[in-house]
C-alpha positions as CSV (number, residue, x, y, z in Angstrom):
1,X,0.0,0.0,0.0
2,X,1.3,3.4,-0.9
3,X,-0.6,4.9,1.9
4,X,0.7,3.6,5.5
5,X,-2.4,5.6,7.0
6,X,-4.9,4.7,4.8
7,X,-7.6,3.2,7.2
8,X,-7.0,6.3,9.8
9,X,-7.1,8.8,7.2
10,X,-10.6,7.1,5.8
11,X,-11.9,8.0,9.2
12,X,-11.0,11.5,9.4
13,X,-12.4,12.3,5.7
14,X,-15.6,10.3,6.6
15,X,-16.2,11.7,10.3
16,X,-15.7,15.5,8.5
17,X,-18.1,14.3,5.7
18,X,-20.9,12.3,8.4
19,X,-23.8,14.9,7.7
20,X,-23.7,13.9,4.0
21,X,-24.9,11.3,1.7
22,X,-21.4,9.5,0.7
23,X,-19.8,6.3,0.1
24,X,-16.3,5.6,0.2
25,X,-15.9,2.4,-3.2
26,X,-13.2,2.3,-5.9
27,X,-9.4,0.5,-4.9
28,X,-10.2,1.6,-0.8
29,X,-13.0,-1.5,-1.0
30,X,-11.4,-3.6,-3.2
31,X,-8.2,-3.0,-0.4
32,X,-11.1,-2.8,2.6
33,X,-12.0,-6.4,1.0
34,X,-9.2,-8.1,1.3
35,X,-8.1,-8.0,-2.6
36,X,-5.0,-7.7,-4.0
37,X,-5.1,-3.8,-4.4
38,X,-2.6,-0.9,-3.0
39,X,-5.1,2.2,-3.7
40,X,-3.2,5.0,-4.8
41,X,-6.2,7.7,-4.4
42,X,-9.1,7.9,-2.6
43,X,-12.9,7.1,-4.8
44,X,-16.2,8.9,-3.2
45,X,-19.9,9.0,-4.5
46,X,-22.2,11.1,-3.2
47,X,-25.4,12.6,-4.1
48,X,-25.6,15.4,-6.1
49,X,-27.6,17.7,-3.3
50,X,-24.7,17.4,-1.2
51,X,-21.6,17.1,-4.0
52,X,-21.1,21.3,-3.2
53,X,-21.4,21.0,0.1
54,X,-18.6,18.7,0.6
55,X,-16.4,20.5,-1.9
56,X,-16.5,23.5,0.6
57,X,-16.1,21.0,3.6
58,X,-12.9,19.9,1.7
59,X,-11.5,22.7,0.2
60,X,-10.1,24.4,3.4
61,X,-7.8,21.1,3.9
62,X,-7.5,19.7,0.7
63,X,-6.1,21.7,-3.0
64,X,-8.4,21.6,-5.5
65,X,-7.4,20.3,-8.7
66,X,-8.2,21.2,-12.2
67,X,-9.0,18.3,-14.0
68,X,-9.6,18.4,-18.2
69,X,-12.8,17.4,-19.4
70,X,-12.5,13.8,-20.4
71,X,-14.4,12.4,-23.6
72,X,-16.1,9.0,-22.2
73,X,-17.0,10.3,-18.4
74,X,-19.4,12.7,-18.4
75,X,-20.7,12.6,-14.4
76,X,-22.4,15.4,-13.4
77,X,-20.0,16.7,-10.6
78,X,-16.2,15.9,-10.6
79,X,-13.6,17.1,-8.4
80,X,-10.2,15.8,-7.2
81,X,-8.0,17.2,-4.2
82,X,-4.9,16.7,-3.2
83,X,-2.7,17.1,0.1
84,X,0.6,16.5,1.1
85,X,0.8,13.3,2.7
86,X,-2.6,12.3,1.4
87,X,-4.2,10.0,-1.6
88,X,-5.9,12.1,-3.8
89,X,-9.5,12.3,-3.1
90,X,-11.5,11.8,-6.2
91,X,-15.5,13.0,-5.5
92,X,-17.9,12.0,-8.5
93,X,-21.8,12.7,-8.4
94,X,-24.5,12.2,-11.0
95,X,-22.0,9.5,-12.9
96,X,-22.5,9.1,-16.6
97,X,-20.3,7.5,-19.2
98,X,-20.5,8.5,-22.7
99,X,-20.0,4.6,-25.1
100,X,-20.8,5.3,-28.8
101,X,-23.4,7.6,-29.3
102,X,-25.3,6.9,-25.3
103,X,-24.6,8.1,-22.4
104,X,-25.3,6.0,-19.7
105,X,-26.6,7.2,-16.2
106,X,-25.9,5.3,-12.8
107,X,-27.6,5.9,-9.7
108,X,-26.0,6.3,-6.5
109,X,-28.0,4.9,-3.5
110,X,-26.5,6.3,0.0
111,X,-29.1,3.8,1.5
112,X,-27.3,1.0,0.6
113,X,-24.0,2.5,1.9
114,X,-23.0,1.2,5.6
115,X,-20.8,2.1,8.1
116,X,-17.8,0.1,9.7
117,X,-15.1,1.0,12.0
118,X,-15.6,4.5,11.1
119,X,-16.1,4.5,7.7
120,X,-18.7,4.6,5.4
121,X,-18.4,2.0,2.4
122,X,-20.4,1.4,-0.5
123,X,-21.3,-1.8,-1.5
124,X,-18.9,-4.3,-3.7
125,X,-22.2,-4.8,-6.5
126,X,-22.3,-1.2,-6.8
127,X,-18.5,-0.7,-7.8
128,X,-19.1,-4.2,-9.9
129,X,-21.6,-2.0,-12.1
130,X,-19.2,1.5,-12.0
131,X,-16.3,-0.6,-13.2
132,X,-18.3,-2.4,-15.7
133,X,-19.6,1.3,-16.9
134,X,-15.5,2.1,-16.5
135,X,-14.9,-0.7,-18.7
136,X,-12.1,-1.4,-16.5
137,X,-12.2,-5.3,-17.1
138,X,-9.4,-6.4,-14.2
139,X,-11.5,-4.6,-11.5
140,X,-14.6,-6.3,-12.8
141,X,-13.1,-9.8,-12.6
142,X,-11.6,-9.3,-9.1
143,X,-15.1,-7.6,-7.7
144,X,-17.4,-10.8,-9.5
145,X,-14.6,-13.4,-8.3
146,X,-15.2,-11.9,-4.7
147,X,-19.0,-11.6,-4.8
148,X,-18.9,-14.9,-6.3
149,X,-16.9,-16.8,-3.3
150,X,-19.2,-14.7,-1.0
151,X,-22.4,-16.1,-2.3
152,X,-20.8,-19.6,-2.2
153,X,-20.3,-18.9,1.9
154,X,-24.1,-17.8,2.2
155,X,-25.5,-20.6,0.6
């Protein structure tokens, strides 16, 4: 892990960020998991009532960065910051990935986010779908191996 303070610095960014609607997915769950991941920044949803909201919570701690428009992800709200000693924090609301000629719309559920040892993570089948959207095929396969041994415990 690049991050020796990962799991502490989870809790500070989600105790600042508890009045909101977020979920903390992305490399920190596959890594939160137990998968074979060293997350080199930091992946939040949140809704889109509350995306300016925690900009301005951030900002006073964090750098904003300018990012360039990108031609496939089209979300709604994107912003990344940055900090000395800190994985970049990369907030997305109102995702949407242009393929082709779509653009495809996903739907962030807080509800189904839930809370453990201080932070708040979203749920593996929800990054399944973003990183089928992402087509990023690697994370896909690790997510439906894991969901897949999982269901094999339930049953």
């Amino acid at each position: 892990m690049k991050h020796n303070n990962l799991p502490a610095q989870l809790q500070q960014l989600c105790t600042v960020l508890q009045p909101f609607q977020f979920g903390v997915g992305g490399s920190c769950l596959l890594w939160q998991l137990g998968l074979d991941v060293a997350p080199n920044d930091i992946d939040m949803v949140c809704t889109e009532q509350d995306f300016a909201a925690i900009c301005q919570v951030l900002q006073p701690q964090f750098s904003l960065q300018v990012t360039p428009a990108h031609a496939e992800y089209v979300s709604a709200h994107f912003a990344r910051f940055s900090r000395e000693d800190w994985p970049d924090i990369e907030l997305m609301a109102g995702i949407a990935v242009k393929q082709a000629d779509a653009v495809t719309n996903w739907q962030f559920n807080p509800q189904r986010c839930h809370w453990q040892d201080g932070i708040c993570w979203m749920p593996p089948a929800d990054w399944l779908q973003l990183y089928q959207l992402f087509n990023r095929p690697q994370r896909v396969a690790q997510l439906r191996a894991y969901l897949l041994q999982l269901r094999g415990q339930i049953i």
